[in-house]
Residue frames as a rotation matrix with the C-alpha (Angstrom) as fourth column:
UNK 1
-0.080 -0.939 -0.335 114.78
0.988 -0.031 -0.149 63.50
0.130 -0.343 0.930 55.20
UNK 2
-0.816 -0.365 0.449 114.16
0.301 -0.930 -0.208 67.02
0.493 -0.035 0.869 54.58
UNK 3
0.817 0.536 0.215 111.14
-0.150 -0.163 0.975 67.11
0.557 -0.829 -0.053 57.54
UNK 4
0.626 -0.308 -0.717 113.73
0.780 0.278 0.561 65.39
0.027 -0.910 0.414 59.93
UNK 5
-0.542 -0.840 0.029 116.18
0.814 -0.534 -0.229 68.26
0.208 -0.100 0.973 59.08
UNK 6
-0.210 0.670 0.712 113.04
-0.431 -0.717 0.547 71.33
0.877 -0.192 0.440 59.21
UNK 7
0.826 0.366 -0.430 111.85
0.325 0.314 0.892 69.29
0.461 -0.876 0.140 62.73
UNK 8
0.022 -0.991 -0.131 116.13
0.968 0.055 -0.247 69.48
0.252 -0.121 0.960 63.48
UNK 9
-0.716 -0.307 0.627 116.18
0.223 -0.952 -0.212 73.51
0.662 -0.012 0.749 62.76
UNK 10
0.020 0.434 0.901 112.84
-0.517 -0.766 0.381 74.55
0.856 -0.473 0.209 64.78
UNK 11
0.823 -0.200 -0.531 113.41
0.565 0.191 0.803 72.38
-0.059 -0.961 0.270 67.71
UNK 12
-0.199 -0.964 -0.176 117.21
0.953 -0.149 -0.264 73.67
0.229 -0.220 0.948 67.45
UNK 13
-0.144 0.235 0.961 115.75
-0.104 -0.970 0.222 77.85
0.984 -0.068 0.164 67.17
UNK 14
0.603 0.745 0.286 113.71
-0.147 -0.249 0.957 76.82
0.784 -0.619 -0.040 70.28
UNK 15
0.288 -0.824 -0.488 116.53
0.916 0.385 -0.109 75.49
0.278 -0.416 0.866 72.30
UNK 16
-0.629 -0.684 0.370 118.64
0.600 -0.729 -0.329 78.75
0.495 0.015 0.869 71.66
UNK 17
-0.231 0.444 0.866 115.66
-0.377 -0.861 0.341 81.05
0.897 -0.247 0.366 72.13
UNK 18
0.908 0.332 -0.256 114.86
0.163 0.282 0.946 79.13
0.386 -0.900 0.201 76.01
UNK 19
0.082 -0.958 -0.276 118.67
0.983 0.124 -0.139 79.16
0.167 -0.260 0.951 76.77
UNK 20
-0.784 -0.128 0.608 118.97
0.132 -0.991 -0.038 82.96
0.607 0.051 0.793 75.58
UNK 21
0.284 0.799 0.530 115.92
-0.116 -0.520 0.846 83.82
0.952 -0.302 -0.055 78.05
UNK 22
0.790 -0.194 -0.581 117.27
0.584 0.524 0.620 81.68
0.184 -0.830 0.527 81.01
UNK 23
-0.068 -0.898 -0.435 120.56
0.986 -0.126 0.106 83.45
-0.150 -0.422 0.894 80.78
UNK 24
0.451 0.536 -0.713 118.93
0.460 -0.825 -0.329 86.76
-0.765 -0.179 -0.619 80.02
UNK 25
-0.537 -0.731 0.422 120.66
0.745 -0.177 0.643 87.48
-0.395 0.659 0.640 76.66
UNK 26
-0.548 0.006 0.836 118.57
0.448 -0.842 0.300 90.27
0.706 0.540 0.458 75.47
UNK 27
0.028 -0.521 -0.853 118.75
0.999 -0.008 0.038 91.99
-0.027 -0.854 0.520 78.57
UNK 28
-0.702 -0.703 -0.118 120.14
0.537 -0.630 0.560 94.93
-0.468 0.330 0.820 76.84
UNK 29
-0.806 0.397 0.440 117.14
0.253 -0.441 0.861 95.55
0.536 0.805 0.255 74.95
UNK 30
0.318 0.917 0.239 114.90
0.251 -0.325 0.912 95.62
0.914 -0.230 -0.333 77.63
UNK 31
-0.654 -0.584 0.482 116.90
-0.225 -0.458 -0.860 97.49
0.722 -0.671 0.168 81.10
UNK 32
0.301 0.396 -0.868 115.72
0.902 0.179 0.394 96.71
0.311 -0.901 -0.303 84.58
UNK 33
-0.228 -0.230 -0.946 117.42
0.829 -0.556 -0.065 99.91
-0.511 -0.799 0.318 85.74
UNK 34
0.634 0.773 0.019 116.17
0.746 -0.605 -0.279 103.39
-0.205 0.191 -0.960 85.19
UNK 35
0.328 -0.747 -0.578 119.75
0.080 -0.588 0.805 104.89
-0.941 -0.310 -0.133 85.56
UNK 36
-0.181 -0.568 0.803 120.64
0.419 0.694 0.585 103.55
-0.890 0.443 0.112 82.41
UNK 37
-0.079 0.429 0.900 118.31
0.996 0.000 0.087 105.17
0.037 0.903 -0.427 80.21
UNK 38
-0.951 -0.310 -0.016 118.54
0.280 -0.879 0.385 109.05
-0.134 0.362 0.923 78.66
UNK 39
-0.794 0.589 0.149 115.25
0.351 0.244 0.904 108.56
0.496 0.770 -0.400 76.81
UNK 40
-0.696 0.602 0.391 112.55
-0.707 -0.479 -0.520 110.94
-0.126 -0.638 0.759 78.56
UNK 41
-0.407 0.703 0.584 109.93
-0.842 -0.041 -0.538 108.74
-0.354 -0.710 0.609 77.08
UNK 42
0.103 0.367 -0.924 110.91
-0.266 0.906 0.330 105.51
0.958 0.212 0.191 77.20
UNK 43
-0.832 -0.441 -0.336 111.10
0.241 0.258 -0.936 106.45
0.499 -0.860 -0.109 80.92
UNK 44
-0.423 0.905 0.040 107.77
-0.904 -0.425 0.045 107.66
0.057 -0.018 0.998 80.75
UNK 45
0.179 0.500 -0.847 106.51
-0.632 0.718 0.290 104.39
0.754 0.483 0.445 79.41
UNK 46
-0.126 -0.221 -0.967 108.13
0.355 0.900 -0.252 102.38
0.926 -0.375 -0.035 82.39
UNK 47
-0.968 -0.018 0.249 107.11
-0.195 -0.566 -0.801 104.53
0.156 -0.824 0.545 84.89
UNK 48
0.311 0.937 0.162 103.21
-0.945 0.287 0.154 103.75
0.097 -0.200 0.975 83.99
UNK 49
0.277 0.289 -0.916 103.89
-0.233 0.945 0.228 100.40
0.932 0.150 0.330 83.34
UNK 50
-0.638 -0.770 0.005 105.14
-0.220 0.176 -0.960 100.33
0.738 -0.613 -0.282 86.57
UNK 51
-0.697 0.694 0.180 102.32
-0.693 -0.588 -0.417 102.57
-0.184 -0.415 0.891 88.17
UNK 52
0.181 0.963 -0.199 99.76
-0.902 0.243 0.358 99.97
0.393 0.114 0.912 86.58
UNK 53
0.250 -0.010 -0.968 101.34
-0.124 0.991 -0.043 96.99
0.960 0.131 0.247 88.21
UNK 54
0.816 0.537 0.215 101.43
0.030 -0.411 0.911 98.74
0.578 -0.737 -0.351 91.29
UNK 55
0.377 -0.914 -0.150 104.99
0.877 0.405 -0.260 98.53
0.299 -0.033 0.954 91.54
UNK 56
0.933 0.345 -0.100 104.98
0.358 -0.868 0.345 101.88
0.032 -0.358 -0.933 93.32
UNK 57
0.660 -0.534 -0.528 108.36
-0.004 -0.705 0.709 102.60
-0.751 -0.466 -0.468 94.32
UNK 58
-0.300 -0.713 0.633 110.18
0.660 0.324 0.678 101.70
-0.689 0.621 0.374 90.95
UNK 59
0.324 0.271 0.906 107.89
0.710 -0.703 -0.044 103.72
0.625 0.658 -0.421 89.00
UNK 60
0.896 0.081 -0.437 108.84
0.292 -0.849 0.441 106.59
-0.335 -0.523 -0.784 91.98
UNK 61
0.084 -0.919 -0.386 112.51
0.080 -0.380 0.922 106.28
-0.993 -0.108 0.041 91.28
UNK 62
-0.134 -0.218 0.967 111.63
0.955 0.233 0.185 106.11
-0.266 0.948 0.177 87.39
UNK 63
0.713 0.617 -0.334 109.94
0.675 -0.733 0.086 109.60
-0.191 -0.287 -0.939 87.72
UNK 64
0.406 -0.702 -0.586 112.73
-0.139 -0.681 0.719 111.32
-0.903 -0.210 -0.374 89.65
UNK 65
-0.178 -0.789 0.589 115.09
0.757 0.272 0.594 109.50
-0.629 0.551 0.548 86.74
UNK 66
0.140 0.261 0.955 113.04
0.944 -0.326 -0.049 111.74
0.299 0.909 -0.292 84.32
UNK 67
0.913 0.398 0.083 112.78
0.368 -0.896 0.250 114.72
0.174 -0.198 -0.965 86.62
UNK 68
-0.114 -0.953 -0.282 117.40
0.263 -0.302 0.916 114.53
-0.958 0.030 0.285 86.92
UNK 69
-0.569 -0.375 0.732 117.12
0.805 -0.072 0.589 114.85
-0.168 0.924 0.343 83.09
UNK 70
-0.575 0.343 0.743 114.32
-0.064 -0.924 0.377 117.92
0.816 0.169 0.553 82.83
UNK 71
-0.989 -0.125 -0.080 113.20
0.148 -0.830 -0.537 119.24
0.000 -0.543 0.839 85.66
UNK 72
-0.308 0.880 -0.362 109.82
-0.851 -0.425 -0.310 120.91
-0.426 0.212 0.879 84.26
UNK 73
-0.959 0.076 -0.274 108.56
-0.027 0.934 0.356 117.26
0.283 0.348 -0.894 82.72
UNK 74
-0.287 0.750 0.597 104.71
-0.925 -0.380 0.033 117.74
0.251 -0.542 0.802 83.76
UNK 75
0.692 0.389 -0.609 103.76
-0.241 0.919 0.313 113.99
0.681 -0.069 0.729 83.32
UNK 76
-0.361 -0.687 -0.630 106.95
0.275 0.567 -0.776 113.23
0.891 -0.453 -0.016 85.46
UNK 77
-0.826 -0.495 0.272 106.09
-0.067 -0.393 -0.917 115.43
0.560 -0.775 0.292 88.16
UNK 78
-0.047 0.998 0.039 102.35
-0.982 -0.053 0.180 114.30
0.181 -0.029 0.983 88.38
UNK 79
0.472 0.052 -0.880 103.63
-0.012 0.999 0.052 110.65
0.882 -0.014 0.472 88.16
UNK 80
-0.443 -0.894 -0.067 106.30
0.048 0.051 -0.998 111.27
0.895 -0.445 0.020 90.66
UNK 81
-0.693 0.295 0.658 104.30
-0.705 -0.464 -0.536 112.91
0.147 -0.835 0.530 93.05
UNK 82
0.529 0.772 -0.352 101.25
-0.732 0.625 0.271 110.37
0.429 0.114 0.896 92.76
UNK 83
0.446 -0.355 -0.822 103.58
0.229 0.933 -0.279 107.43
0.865 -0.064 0.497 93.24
UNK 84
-0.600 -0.771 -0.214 104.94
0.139 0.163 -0.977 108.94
0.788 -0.616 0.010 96.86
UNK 85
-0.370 0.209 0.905 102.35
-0.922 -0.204 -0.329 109.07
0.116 -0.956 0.269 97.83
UNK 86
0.746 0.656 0.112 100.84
-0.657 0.700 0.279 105.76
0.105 -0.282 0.954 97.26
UNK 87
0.400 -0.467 -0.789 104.30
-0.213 0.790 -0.576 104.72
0.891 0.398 0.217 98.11
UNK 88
-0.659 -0.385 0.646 104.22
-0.620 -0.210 -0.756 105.70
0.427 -0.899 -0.100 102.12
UNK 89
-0.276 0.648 -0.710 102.57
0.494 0.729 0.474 102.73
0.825 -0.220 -0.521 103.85
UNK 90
-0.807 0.102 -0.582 102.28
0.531 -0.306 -0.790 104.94
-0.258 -0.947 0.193 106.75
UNK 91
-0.772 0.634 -0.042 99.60
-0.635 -0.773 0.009 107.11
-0.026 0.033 0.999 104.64
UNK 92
-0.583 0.813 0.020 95.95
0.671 0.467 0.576 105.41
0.459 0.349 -0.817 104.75
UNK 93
0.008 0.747 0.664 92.88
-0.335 -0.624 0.706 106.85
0.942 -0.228 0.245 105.33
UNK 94
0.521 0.735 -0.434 92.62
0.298 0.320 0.899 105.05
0.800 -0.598 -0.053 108.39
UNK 95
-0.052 -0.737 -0.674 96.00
0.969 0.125 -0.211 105.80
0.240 -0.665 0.707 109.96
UNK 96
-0.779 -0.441 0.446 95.53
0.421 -0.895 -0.149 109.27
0.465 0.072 0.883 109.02
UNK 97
0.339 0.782 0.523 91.76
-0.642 -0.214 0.737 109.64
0.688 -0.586 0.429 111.02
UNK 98
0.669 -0.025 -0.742 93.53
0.677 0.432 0.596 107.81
0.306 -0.901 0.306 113.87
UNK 99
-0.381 -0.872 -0.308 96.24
0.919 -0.321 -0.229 110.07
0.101 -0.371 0.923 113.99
UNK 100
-0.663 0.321 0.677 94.04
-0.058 -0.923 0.381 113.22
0.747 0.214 0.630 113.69
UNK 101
0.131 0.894 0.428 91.01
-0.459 -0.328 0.826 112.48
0.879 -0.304 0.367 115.60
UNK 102
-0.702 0.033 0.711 91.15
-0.677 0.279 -0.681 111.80
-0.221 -0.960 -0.173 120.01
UNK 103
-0.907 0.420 -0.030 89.35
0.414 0.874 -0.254 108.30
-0.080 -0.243 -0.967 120.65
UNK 104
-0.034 0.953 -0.301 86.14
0.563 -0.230 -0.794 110.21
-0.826 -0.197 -0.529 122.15
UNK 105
-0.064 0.493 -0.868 85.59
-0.677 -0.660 -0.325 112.58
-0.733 0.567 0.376 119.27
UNK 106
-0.702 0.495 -0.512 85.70
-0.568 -0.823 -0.017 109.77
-0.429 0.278 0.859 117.47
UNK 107
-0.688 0.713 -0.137 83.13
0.692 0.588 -0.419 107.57
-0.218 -0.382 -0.898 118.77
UNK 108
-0.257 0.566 -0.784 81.06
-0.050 -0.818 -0.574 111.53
-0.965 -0.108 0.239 118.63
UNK 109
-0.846 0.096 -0.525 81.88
-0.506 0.166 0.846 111.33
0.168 0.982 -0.092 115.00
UNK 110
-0.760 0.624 -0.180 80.22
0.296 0.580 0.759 107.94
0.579 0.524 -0.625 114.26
UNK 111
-0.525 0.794 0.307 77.32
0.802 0.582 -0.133 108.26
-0.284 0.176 -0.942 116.32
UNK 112
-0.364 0.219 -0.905 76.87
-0.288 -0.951 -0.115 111.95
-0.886 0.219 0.409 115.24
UNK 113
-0.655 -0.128 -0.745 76.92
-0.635 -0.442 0.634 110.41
-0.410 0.888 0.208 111.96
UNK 114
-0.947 0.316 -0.052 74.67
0.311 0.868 -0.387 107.82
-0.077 -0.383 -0.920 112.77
UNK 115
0.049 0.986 -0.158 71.96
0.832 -0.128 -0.539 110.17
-0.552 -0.105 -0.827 113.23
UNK 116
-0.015 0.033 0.999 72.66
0.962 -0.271 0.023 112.59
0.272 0.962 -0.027 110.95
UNK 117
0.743 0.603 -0.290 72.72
0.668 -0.689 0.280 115.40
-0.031 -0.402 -0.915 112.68
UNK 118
0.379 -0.393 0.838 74.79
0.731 -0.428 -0.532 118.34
0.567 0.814 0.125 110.72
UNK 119
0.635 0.182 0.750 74.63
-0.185 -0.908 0.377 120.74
0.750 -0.378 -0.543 113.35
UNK 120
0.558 -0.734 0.386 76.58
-0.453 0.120 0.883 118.73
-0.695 -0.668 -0.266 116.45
UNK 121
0.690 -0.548 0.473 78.85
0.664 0.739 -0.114 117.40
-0.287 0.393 0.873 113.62
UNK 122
0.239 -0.598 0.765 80.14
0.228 -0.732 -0.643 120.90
0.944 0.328 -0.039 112.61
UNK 123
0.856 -0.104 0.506 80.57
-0.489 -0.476 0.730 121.34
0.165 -0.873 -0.459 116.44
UNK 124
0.672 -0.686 0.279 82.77
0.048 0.417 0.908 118.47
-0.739 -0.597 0.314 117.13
UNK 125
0.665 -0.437 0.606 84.78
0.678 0.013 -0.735 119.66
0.313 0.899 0.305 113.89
UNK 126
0.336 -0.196 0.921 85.41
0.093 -0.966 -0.239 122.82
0.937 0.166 -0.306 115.77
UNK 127
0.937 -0.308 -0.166 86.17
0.270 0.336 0.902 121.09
-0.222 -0.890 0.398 119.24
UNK 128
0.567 -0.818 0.100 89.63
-0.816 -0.574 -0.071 122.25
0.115 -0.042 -0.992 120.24
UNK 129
0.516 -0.305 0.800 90.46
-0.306 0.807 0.505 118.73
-0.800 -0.505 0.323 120.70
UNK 130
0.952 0.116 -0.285 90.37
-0.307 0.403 -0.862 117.95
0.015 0.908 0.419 116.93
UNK 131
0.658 -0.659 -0.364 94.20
-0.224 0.290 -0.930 118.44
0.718 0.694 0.043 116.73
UNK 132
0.290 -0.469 0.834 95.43
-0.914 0.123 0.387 117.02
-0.284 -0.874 -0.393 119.78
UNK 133
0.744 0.034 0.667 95.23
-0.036 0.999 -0.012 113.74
-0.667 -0.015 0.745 118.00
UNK 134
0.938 -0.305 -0.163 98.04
-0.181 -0.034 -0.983 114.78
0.294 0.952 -0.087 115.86
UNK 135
-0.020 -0.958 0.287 101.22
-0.842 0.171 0.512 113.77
-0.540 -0.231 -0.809 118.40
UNK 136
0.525 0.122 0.842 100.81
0.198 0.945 -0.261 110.29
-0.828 0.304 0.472 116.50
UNK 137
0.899 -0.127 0.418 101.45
0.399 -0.151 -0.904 111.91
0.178 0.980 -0.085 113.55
UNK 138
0.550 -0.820 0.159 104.61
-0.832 -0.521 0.193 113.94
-0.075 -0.238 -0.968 115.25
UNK 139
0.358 -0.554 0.751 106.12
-0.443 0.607 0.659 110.90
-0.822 -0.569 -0.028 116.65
UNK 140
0.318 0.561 0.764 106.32
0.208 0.745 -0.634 109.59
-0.925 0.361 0.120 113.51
UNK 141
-0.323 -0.510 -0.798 107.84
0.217 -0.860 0.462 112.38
-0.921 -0.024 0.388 112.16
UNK 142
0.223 0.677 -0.701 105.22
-0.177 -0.679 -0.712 113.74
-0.959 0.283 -0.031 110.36
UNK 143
-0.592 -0.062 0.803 104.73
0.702 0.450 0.552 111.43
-0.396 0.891 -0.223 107.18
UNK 144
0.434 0.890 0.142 101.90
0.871 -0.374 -0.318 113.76
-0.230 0.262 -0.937 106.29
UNK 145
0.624 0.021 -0.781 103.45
0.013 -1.000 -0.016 116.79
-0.781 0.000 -0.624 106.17
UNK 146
-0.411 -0.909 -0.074 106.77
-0.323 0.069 0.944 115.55
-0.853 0.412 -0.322 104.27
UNK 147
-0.219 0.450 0.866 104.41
0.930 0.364 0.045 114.04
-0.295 0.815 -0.499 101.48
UNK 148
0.554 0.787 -0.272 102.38
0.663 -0.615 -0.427 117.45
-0.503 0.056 -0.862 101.59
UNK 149
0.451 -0.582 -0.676 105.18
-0.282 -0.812 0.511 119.22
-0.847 -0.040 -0.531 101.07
UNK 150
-0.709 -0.648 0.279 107.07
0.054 0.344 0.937 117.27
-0.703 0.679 -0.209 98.64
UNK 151
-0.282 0.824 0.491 103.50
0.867 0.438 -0.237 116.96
-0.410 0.359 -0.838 96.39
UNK 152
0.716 0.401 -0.572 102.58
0.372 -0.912 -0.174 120.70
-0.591 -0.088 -0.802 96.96
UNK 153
0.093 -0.378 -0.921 106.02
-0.690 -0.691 0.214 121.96
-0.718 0.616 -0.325 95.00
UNK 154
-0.648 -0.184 0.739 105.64
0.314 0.819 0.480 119.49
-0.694 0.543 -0.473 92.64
UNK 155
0.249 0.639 0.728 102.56
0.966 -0.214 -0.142 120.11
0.065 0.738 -0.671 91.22
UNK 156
0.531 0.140 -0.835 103.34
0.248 -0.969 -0.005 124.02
-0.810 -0.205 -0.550 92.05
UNK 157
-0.570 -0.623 -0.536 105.81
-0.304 -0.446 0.842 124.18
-0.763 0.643 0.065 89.20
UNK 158
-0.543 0.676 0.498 102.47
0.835 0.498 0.235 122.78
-0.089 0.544 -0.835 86.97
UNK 159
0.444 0.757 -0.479 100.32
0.836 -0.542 -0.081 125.55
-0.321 -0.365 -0.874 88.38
UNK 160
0.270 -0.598 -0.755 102.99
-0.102 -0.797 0.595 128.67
-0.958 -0.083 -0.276 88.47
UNK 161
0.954 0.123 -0.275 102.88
-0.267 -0.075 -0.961 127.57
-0.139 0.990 -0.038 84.40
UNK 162
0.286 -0.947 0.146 106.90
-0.810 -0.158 0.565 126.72
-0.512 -0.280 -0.812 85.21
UNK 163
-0.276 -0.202 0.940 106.65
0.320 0.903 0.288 122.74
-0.906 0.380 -0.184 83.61
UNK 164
-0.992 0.122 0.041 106.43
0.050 0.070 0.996 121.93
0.119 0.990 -0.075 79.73
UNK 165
-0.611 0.757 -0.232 103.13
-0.788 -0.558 0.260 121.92
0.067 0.341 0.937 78.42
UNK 166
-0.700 0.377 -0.607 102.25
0.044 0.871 0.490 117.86
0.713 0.316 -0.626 78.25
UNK 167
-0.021 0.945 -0.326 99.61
0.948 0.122 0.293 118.49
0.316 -0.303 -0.899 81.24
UNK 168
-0.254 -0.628 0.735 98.26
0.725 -0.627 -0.286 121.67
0.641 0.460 0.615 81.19
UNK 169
-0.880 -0.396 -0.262 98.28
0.428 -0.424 -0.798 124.35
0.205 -0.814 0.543 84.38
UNK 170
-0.384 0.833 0.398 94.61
-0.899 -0.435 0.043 124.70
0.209 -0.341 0.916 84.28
UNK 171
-0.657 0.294 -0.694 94.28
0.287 0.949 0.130 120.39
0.697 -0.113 -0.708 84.78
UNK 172
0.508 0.733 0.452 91.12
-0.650 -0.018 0.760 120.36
0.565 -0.680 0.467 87.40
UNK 173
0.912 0.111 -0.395 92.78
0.147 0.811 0.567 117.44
0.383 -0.575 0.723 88.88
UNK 174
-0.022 -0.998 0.061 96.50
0.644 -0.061 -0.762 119.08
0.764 0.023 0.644 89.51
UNK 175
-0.374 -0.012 0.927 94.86
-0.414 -0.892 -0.179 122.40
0.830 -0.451 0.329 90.89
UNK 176
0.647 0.760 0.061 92.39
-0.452 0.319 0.833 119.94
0.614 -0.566 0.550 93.57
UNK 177
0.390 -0.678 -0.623 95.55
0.913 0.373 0.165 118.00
0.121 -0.634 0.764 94.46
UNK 178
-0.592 -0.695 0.408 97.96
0.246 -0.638 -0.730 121.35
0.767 -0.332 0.548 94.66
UNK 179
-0.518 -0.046 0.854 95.32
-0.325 -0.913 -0.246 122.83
0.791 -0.405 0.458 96.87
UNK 180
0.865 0.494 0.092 94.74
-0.201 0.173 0.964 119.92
0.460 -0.852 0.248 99.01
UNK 181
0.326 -0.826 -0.460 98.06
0.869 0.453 -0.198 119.27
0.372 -0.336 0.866 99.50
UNK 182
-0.176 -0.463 0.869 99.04
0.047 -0.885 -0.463 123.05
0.983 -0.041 0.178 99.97
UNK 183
0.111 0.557 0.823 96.33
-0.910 -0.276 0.310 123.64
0.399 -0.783 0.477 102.90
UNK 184
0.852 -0.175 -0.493 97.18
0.433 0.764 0.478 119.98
0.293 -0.621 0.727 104.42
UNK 185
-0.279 -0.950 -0.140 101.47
0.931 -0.231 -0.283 121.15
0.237 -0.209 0.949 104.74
UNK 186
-0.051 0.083 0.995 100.04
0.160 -0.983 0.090 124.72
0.986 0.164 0.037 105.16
UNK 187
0.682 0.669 0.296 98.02
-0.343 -0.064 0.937 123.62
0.646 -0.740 0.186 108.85
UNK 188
0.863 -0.366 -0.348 100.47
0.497 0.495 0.712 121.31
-0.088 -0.788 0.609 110.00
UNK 189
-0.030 -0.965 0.260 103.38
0.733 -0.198 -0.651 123.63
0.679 0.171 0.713 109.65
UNK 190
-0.361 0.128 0.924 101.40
-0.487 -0.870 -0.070 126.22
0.795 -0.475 0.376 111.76
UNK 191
0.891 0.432 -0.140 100.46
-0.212 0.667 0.714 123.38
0.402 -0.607 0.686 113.84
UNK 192
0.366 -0.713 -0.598 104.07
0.885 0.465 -0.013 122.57
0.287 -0.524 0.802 114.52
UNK 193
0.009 -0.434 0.901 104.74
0.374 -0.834 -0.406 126.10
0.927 0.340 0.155 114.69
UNK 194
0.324 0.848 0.419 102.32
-0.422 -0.267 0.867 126.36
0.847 -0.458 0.271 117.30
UNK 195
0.992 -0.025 -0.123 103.51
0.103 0.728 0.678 123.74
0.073 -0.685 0.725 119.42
UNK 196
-0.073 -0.985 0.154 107.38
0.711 -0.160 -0.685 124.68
0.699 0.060 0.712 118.93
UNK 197
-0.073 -0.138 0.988 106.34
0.111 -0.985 -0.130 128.39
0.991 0.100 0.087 120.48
């Protein structure tokens, strides 16, 4: 008798504890929304876990969540920035050497690179075409630049020493992104200048 009643209680636990999942009953203990939560870093923590499940744009708006509550957050603004960009389907490498390079330069490219030959490759680098292939990128209204730009004062408040300390303003990998992103939003702003005048 006292098995059929111990068989009785853990089938009965298991019951409750499938019900209570199905109807989401502890819910509460684990949030789905990012709005909800105060906690710099248990928004930290769901922002990677996000980031590692490639769940890009949830971990973006987890970020920002951290960056309404402080501002200077370095890990936020390193996550934040990271995740927009690998949240613009419009950025790949490939879209972004179609939108830059004219058909014929670059067919020149490949077979320049084909034969290796350094010397007519730094020419057709310096071809005045190069940035003709950038109306794509206009029309489009200039996904590239708005990333560049949004990225570039991000990590600038890292650099300019302006964020907390958790990643610090001499990172190798903060200064390489600030200063490709700087000199990417830097060209195409004098590029649209250019073309505005």
């Amino acid at each position: 008798m006292l098995k059929i009643k111990s068989l009785l209680v853990v089938l009965a636990i298991l019951v409750l504890f499938g019900v209570s999942c199905t109807l989401n009953v502890f819910s509460i203990f684990s949030p789905r929304n990012a709005e909800s939560i105060y906690d710099e870093k248990t928004l930290l923590d769901m922002g990677d876990a996000y980031l590692r499940n490639g769940n890009y744009s949830n971990a973006f708006i987890t970020y920002s969540r951290i960056l309404e509550l402080n501002p200077t957050n370095a890990k936020a603004l390193v996550g934040a920035s990271y995740t927009y960009i690998l949240s613009e389907p419009e950025l790949s490498l490939s879209n972004l050497v179609d939108a830059f390079l004219p058909e014929e330069l670059k067919l020149k490219l490949k077979l320049k690179l084909k034969l290796k030959n350094i010397q007519l490759l730094a020419e057709s680098l310096t071809n005045d075409n190069m940035f003709s292939g950038l109306k794509p990128l206009a029309s489009k209204k200039n996904v590239l630049y708005r990333v560049s730009r949004y990225v570039s004062s991000n990590l600038s408040i890292i650099v300019d020493g302006n964020a907390d300390k958790s990643v610090p303003r001499n990172d190798i990998g903060v200064n390489t992104s600030f200063l490709l992103f700087n000199l990417i939003r830097t060209v195409l702003y004098y590029w649209i200048i250019m073309k505005m005048a």
